[in-house]
VMD Tcl script that draws the C-alpha trace (Angstrom):
set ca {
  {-16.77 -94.45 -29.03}
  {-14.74 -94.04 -26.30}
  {-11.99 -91.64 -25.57}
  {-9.56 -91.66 -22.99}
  {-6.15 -91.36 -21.45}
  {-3.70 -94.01 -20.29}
  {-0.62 -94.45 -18.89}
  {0.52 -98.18 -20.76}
  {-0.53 -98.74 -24.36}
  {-2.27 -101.73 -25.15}
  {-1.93 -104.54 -26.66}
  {-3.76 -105.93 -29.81}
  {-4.47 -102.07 -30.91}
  {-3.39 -99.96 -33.47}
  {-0.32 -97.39 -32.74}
  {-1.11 -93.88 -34.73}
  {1.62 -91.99 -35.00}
  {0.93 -88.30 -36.00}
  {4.01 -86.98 -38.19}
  {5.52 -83.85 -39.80}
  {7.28 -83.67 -42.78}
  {10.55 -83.26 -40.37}
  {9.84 -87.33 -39.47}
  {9.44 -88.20 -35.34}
  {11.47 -86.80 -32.96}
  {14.45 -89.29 -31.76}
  {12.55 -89.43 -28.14}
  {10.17 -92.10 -30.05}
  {10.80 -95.71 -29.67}
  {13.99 -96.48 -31.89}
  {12.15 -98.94 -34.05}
  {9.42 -96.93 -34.70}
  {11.94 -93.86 -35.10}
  {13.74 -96.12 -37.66}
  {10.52 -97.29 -39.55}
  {8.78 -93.69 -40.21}
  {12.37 -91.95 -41.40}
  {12.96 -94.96 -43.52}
  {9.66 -94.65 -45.25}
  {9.95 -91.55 -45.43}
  {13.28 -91.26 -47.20}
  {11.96 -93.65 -49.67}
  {8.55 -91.15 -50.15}
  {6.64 -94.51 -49.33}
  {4.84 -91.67 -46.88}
  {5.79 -87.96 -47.22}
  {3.69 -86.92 -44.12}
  {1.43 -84.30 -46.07}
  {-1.79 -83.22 -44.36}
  {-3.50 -86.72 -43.88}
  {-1.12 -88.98 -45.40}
  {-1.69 -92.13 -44.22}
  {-0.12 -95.22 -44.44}
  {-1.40 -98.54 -42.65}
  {1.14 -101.18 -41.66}
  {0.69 -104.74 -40.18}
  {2.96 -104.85 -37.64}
  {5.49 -102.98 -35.30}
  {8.89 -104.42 -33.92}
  {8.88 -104.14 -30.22}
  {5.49 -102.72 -30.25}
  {2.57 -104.21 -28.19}
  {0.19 -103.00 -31.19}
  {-0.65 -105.02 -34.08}
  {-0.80 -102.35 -36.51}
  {0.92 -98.99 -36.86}
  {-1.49 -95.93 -38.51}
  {1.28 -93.07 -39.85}
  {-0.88 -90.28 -40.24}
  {0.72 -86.76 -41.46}
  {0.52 -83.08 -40.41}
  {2.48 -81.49 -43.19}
  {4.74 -78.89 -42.71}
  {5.94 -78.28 -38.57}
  {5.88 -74.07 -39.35}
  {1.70 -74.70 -40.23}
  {0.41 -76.85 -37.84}
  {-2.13 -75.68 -35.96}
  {-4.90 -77.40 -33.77}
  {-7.15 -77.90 -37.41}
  {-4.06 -79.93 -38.47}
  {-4.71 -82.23 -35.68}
  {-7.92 -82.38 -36.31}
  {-8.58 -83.19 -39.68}
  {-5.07 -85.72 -38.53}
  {-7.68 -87.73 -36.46}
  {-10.36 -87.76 -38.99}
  {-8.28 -89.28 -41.69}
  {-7.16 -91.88 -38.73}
  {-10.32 -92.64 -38.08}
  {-11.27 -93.53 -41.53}
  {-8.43 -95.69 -42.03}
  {-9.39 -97.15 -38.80}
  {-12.95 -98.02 -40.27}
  {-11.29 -99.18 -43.45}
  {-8.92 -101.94 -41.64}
  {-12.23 -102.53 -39.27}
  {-10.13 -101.82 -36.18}
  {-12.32 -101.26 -33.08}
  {-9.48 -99.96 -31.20}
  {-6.45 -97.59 -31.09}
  {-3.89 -95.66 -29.36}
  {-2.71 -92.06 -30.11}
  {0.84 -91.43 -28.65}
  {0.65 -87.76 -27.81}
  {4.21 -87.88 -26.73}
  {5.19 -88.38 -30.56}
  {3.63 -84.64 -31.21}
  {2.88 -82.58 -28.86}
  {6.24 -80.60 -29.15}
  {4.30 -79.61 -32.44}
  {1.62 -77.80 -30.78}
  {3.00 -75.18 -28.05}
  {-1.19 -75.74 -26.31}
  {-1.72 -79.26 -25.45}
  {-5.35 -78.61 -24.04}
  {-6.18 -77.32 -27.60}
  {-4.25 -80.57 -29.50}
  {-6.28 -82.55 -26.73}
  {-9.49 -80.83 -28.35}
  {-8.54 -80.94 -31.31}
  {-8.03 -84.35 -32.03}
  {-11.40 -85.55 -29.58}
  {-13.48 -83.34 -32.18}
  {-12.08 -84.73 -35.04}
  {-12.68 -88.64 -34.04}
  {-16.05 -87.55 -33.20}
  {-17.02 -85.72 -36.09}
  {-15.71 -88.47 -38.46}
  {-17.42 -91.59 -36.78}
  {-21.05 -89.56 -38.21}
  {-22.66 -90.89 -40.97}
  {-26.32 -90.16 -42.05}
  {-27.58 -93.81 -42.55}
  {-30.69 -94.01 -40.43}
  {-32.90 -94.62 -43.53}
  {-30.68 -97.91 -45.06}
  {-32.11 -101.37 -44.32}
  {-28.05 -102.02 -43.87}
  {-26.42 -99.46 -41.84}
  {-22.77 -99.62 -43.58}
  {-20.30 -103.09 -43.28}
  {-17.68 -101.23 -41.26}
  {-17.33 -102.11 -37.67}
  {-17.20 -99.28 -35.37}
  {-14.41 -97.93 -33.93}
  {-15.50 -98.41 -29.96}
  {-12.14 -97.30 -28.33}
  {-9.22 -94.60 -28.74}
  {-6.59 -94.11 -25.88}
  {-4.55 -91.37 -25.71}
  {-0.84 -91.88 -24.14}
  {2.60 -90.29 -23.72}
  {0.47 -87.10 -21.73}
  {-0.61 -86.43 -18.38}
  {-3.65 -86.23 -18.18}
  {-4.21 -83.23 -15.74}
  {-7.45 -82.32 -14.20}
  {-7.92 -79.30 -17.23}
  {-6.76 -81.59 -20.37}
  {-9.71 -83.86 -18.66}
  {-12.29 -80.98 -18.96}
  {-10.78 -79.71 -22.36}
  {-11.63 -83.76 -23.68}
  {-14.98 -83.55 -22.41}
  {-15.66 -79.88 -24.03}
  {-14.76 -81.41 -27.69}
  {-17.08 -84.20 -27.26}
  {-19.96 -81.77 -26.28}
  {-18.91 -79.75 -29.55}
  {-18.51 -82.36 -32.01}
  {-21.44 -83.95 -30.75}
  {-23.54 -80.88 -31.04}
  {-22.30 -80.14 -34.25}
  {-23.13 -83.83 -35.21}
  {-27.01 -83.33 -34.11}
  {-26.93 -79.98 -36.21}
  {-25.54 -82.40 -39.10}
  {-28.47 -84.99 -38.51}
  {-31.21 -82.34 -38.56}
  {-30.15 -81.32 -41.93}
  {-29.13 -84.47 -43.68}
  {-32.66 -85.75 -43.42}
  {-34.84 -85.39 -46.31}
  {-36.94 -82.68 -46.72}
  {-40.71 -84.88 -46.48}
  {-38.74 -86.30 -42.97}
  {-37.68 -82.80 -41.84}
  {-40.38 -81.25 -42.08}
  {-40.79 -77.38 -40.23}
  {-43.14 -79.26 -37.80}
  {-40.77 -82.47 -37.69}
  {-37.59 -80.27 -36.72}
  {-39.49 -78.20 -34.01}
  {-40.45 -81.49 -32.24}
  {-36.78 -82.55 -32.78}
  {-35.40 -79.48 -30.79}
  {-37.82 -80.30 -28.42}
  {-36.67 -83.38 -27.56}
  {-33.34 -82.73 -27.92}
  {-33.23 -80.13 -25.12}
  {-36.04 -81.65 -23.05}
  {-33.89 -82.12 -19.36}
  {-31.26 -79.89 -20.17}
  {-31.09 -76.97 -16.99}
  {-31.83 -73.66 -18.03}
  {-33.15 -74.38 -21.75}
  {-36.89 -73.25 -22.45}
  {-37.86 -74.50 -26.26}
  {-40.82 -72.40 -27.41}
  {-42.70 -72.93 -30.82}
  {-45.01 -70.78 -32.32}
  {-47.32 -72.28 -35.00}
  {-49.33 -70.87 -38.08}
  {-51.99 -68.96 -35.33}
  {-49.54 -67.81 -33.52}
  {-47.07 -66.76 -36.18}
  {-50.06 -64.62 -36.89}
  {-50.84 -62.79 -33.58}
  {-46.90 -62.01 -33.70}
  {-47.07 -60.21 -37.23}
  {-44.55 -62.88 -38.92}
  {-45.39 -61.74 -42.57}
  {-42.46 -63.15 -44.17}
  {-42.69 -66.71 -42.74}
  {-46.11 -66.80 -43.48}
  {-46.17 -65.19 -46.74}
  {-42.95 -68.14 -47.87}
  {-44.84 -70.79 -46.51}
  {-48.14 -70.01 -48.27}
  {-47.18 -72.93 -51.22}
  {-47.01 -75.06 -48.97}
  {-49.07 -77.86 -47.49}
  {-46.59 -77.88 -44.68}
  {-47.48 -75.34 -41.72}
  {-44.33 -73.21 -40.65}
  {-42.72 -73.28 -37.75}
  {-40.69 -70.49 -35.47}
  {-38.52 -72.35 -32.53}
  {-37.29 -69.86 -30.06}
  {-34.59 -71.42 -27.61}
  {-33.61 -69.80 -24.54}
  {-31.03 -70.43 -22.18}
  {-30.26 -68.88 -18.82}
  {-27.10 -69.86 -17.91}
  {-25.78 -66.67 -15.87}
  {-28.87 -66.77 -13.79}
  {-27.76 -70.40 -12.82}
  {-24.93 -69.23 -11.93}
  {-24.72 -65.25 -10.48}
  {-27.13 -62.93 -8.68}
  {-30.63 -63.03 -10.35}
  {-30.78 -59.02 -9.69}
  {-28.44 -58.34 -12.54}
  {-28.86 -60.47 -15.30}
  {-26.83 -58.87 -18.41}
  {-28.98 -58.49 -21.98}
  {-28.40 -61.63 -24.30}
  {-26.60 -62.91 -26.64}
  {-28.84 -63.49 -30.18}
  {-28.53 -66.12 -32.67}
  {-31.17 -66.39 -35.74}
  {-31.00 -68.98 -38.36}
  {-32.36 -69.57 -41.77}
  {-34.61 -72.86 -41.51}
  {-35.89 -73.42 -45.11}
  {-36.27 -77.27 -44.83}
  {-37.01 -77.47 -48.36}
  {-36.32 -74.20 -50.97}
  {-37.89 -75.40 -54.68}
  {-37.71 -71.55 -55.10}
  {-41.71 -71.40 -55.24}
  {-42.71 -69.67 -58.53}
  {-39.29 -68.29 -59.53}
  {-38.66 -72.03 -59.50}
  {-35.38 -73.71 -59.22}
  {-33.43 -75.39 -62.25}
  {-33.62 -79.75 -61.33}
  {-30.47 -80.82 -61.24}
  {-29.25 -80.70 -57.54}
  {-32.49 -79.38 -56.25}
  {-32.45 -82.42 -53.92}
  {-29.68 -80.37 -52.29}
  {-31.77 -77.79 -51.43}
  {-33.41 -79.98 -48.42}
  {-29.74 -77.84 -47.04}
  {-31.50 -74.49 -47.17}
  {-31.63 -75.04 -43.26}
  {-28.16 -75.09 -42.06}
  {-28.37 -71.39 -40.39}
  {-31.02 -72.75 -38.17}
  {-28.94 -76.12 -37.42}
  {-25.96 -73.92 -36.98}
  {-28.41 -72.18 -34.17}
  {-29.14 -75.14 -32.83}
  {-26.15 -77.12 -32.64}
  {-24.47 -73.50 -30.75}
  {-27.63 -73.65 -28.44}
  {-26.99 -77.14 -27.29}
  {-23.43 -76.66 -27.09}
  {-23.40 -73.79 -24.76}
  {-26.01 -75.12 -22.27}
  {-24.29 -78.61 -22.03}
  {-21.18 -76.85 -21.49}
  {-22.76 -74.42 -18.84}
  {-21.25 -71.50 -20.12}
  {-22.36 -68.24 -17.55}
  {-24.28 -66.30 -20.28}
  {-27.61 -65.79 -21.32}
  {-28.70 -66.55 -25.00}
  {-31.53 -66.87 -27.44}
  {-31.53 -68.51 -30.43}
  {-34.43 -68.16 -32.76}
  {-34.86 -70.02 -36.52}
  {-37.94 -69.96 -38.95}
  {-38.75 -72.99 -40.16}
  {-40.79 -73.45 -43.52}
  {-41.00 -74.73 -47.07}
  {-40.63 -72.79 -50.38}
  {-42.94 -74.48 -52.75}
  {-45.05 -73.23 -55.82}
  {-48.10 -73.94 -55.04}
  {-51.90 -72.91 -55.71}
  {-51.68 -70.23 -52.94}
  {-47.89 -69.33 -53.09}
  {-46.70 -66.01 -53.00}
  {-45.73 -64.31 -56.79}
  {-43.63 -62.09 -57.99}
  {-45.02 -58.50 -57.40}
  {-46.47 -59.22 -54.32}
  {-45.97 -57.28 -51.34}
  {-45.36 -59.06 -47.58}
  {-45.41 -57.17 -44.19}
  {-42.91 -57.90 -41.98}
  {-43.10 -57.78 -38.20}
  {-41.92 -54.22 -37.80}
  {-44.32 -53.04 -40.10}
  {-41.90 -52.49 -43.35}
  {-43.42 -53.59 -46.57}
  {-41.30 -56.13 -49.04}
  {-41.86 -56.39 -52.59}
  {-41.14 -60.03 -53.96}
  {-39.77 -59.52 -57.05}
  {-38.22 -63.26 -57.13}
  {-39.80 -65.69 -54.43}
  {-36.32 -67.35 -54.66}
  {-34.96 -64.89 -52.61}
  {-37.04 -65.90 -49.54}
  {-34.96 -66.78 -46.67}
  {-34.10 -62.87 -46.87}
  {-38.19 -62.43 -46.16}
  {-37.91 -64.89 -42.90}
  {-35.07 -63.29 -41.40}
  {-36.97 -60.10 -41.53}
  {-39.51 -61.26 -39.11}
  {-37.21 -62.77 -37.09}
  {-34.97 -60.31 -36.56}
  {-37.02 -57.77 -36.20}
  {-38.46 -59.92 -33.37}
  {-34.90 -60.75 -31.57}
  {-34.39 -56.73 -31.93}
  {-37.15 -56.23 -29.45}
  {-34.98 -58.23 -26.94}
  {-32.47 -55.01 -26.69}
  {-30.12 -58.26 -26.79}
  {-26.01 -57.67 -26.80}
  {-25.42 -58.39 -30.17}
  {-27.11 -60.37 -32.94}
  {-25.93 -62.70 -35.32}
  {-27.66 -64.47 -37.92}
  {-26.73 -67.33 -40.00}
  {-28.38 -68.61 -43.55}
  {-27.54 -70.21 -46.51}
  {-28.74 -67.42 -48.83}
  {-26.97 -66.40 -51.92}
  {-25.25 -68.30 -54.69}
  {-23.42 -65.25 -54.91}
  {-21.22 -65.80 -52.03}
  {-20.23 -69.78 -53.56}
  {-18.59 -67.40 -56.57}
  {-17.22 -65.02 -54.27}
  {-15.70 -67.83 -51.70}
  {-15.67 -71.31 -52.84}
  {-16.73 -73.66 -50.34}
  {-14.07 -72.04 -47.93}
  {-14.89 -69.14 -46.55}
  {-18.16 -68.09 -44.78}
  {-19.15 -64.70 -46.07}
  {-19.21 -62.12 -43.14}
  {-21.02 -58.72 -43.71}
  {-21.30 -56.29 -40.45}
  {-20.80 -52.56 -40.05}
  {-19.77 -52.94 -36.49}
  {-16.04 -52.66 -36.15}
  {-15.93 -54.46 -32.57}
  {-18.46 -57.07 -33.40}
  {-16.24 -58.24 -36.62}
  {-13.28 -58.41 -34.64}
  {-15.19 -60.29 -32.04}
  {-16.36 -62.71 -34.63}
  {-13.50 -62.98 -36.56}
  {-11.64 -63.47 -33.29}
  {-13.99 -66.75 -32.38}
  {-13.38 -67.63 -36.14}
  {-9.87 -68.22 -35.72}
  {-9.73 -69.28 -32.76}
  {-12.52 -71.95 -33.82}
  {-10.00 -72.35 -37.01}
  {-13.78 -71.54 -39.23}
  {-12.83 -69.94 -42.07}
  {-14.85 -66.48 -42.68}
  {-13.76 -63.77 -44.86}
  {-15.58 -60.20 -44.08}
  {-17.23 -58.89 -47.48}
  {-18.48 -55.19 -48.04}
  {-21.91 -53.24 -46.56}
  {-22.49 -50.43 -47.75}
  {-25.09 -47.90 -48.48}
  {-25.12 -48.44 -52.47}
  {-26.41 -51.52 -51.33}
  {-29.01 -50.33 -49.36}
  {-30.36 -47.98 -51.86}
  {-30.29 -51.08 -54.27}
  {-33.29 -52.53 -52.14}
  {-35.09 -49.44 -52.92}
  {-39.04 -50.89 -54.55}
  {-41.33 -47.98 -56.23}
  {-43.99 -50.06 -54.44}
  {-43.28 -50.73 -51.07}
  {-40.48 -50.09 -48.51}
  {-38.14 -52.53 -49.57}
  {-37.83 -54.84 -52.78}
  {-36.02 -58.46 -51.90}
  {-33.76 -57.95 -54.71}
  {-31.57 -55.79 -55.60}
  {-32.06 -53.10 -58.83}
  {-27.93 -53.53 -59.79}
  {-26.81 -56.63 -60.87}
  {-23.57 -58.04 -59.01}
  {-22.57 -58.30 -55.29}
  {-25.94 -60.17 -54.58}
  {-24.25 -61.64 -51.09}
  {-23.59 -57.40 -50.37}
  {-27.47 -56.74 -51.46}
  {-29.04 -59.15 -49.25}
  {-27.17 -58.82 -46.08}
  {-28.27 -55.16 -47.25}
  {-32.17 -55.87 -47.18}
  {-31.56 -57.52 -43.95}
  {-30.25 -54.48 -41.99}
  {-33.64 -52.69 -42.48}
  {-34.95 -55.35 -39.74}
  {-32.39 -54.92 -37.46}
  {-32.32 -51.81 -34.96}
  {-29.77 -49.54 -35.30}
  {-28.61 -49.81 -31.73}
  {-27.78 -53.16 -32.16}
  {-24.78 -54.91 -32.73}
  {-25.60 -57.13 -36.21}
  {-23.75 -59.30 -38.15}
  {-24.97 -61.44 -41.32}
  {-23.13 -64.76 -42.51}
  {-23.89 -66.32 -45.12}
  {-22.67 -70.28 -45.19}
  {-24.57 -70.80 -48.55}
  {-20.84 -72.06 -49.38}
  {-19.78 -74.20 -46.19}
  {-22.78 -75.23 -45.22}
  {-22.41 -79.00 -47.32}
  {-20.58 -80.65 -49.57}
  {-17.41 -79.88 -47.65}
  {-15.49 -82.85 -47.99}
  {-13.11 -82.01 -50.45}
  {-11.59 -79.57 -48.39}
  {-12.55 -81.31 -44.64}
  {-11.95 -84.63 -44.09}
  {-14.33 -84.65 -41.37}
  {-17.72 -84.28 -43.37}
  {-18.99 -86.52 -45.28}
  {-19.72 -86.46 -49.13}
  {-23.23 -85.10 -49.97}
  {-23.65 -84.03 -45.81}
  {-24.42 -80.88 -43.85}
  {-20.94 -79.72 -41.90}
  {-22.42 -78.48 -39.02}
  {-20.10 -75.15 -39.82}
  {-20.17 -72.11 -37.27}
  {-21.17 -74.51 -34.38}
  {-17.88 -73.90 -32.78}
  {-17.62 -70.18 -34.06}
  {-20.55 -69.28 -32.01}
  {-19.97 -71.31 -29.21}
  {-16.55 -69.86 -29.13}
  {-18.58 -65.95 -29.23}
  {-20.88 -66.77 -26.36}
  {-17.58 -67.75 -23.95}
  {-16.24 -64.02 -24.91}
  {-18.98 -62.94 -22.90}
  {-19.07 -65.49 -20.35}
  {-18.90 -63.12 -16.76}
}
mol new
graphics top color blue
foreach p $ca { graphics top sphere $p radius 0.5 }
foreach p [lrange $ca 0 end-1] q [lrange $ca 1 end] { graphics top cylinder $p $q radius 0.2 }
display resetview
């Protein structure tokens, strides 16, 4: 699909108008200022957040059809508004199988005081609706594509140019993040998604992909990714990517420390012998969104160039109950040499993180930030809205929860403290992977984690068990029974605080 600005509309196309509940501004073409308050007064459309209404034909228009679409009310619109705006235009689009449309700008920007950001805004949502996972159907869907949106009524000035392009590069990497994960789990398999990175980032300046299999894995000291994997017939995998972008860009004498990402790749989590009850356990082929989230922030920020250095690491592997599996009682090592004690092998993404960042703490990076889908606890805690944020590094939340809002991700910062840590106390080894309290199991495990993390270093622990999939109730951009690619822009939007 392609996206860009014009000066004339079109004929033959479809006009979307994007309203408030206040109606269009009397600047708009009389007709069409006359046809949205009319329908309006009647409540035939009552411009809500992404009411739509779909008519045949405009007087005086050169389009053929004219796409109301609402932003609800003027005093809460923000650049999500406009967003999720453009994703419930583009499904109305594929409904009325349209393959071409204008969006007059002119009708809302006064709604938006930062045009570059409505610009964004509305490129990311038309991209991230136009995904669908149907690689694996004989008959890839009846609607025709939507090959064409112009936007008018703007001028299009040299940074609104660059600000389109950026929400492309976004939604698209969010939309490869959403791919990875949507697959099922025998077609995403650890080895499977490490050749997939590779692929993906084969070309791309200043990227190095580096995978370390089961013999390697074992020369590093990886005792939690080996010791999950173990009932499985499916090797693990650990994908390191690194990207160099400040040394593209600045003296090579003075390269600052990087910026850490680590992700949670379980591409299939049956919960080995402390197995999982059936229903929805086809969901579980999800248990890799951290690691997608990595990966989609990875590709973002080299194809945007941003002047930083990063690393993004995930651990890739199965959780399966077989012969050789791991059982409850028995005691991993992890790659700083702390013992584990797996009381439930259901709590095993906990046990790759370990290794992982323990690893990433060797790097003396800036910060690190991890992402996993790990506890139901956090879905009771926060819905499917919030990402759970646990960190006991004042500037680091604020630095997250600044790219959070600005990103309009939703996170809400949960407790850390040391009750929590002494609840991962084990009479057998240094550290039991579940807690000896019951209640505030998100708290607990973001607890375990901090004994892999150096002390030194900023750390921060989301969990996106909640956000991770199965969003579209609340996002009109994901799809029903999908990955949503969440925290893609949230760490993108970190990395350029650091940009130098």
């Amino acid at each position: 699909m392609r996206v860009s600005f014009s000066t004339t509309s079109e004929e033959g196309s479809c006009l979307i108008a994007m309203v408030s509940k206040k109606g269009l501004e009397k600047k708009s073409s009389s007709s069409l200022f006359r046809l949205s308050n009319r329908v309006m007064q009647k409540k035939i459309f009552k411009a809500e957040q992404n009411d739509t209404l779909f008519l045949p034909y405009v007087l005086g228009s050169k389009s053929e059809h004219l796409l109301l679409v609402g932003l609800g009310d003027p005093k809460e619109i923000s650049a999500e508004s406009f967003r999720q705006a453009a994703a419930a235009a583009y499904k109305q689009l594929e409904k009325h199988s349209l393959s071409s449309a204008e969006i007059d700008l002119s009708l809302c920007v006064s709604l938006l005081k930062n045009t570059s950001a409505l610009v964004q805004a509305i490129r990311e949502g038309l991209i991230l609706s136009r995904y669908h996972f149907e690689d694996l159907k004989e008959k890839q869907g009846n609607t025709k594509p939507v090959k064409k949106v112009v936007l008018t009524g703007i001028k299009p000035t040299p940074e609104i140019k660059t600000i389109l392009e950026t929400g492309q590069i976004l939604a698209e990497s969010a939309n490869f993040a959403r791919w990875l994960a949507d697959h099922p789990a025998n077609l995403m398999t650890p080895s499977i998604l490490a050749q997939e990175v590779q692929k993906k980032f084969r070309g791309i300046k200043g990227t190095q992909v580096t995978v370390w299999n089961r013999e390697k894995l074992k020369k590093e000291k990886m005792g939690g990714v080996l010791g999950v994997s173990l009932g499985s017939s499916q090797d693990p995998r650990v994908v390191i990517i690194e990207y160099k972008g400040h040394n593209q860009h600045q003296n090579k004498n003075k390269s600052p420390r990087p910026l850490c990402f680590v992700g949670k790749g379980l591409t299939f989590d049956s919960g080995g012998i402390s197995i999982k009850p059936a229903k929805n356990m086809d969901e579980m082929k999800f248990d890799m969104c951290g690691s997608v989230a990595v990966i989609g922030a990875l590709l973002a920020i080299a194809r945007l160039k941003l002047k930083v250095n990063v690393i993004g690491m995930v651990g890739a592997t199965e959780n399966m109950p077989g012969a050789s599996a791991i059982k409850p009682g028995d005691v991993l090592t992890a790659r700083n040499g702390k013992t584990m004690e797996v009381l439930n092998t259901d709590a095993e993404g906990r046990l790759v993180l370990a290794d992982l960042l323990s690893y990433v703490s060797e790097k003396k990076p800036e910060f690190i930030v991890d992402a996993a889908t790990l506890t139901g606890a956090v879905v009771v805690a926060l819905g499917n809205v919030y990402t759970g944020l646990f960190t006991r590094n004042q500037n680091l939340e604020k630095q997250i929860r600044s790219a959070a809002a600005c990103s309009e991700e939703k996170i809400w910062t949960l407790p850390l403290d040391n009750f929590h840590v002494k609840d991962m106390k084990s009479k057998v080894a240094d550290v039991a992977n579940i807690s000896s309290t019951p209640g505030a199991g998100s708290s607990t495990a973001a607890a375990f984690l901090e004994h892999f993390v150096d002390k030194n270093i900023p750390w921060a622990h989301l969990d996106i068990a909640g956000t991770a999939y199965n969003v579209s109730n609340r996002l009109p951009y994901c799809r029903p029974k999908s990955a949503s690619g969440v925290m893609v822009r949230t760490f993108v939007e970190l990395a350029r605080q650091y940009v130098r």
